[in-house]
N, C-alpha and C positions, 0 to 999 in steps of 0.2 A: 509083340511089341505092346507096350502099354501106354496108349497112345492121353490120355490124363495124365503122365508122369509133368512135369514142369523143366522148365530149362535149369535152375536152379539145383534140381538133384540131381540129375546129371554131374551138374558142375560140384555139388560137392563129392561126389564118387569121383568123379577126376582127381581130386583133391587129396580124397584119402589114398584113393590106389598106389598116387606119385608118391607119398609120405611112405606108403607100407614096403616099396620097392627103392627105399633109400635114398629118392628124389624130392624134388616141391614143383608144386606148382601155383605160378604167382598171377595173382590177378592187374592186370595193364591197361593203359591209358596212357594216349598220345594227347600229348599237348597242341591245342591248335589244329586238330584235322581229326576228323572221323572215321570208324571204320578199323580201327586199332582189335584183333584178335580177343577176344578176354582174358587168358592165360596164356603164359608163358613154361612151358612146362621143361625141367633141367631134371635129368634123370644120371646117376653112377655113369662114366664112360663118356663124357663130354656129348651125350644127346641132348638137343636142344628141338623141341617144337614148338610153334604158334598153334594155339586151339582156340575155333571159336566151338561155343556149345548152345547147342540150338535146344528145341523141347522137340520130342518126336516129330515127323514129318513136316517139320519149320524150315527153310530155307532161309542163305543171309541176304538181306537185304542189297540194291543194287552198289550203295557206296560200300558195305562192308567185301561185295565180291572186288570190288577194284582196287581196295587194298589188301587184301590178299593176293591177287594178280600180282601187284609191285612187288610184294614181299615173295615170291615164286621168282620173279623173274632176274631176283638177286640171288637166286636157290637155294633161298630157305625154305623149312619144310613148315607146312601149313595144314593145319587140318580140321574139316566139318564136322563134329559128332551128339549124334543127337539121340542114342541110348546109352543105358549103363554096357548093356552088352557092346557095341563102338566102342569103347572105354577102356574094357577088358581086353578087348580081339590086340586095340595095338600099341597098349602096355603088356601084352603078352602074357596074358593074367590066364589062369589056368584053374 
């Protein structure tokens, strides 16, 4: 793990991988309340994730864990990834 990587590359390897696998992934913001995911990620095949993307070994902060909690507890799928490798594992990048 390359723990100098930043949250930003990360997030733009989200970005490309969604695009190369015939998806997007779009960046979001909740009006009026905090804690909103950063990306929305719509992949071929009506998959839909919430991604927050941290920088190596960052964790989300305590309002961003409780809206994801919400966003779980209406069973959407919700996810913390904070390498490129994360990235790859579950776009299934090979």
């Amino acid at each position: 793990m390359q723990v100098s990587m930043r949250e930003a590359t990360v997030e733009r390897h989200l970005v490309r991988r969604a695009k190369q696998l015939g998806g997007m992934a779009l960046k979001i913001e909740w009006i009026g309340r905090r804690g909103a995911p950063d990306r929305v990620v719509f992949l071929p095949g009506g998959v839909v994730w919430f991604v927050e993307l941290k920088a190596p070994g960052k964790k989300p902060k305590p309002h961003q864990v409780r809206e994801h909690n919400r966003l779980r507890a209406l069973g959407v799928t919700v996810m913390v990834l904070d390498t490129k490798e994360q990235v790859d594992e579950v776009l299934g990048w090979k």
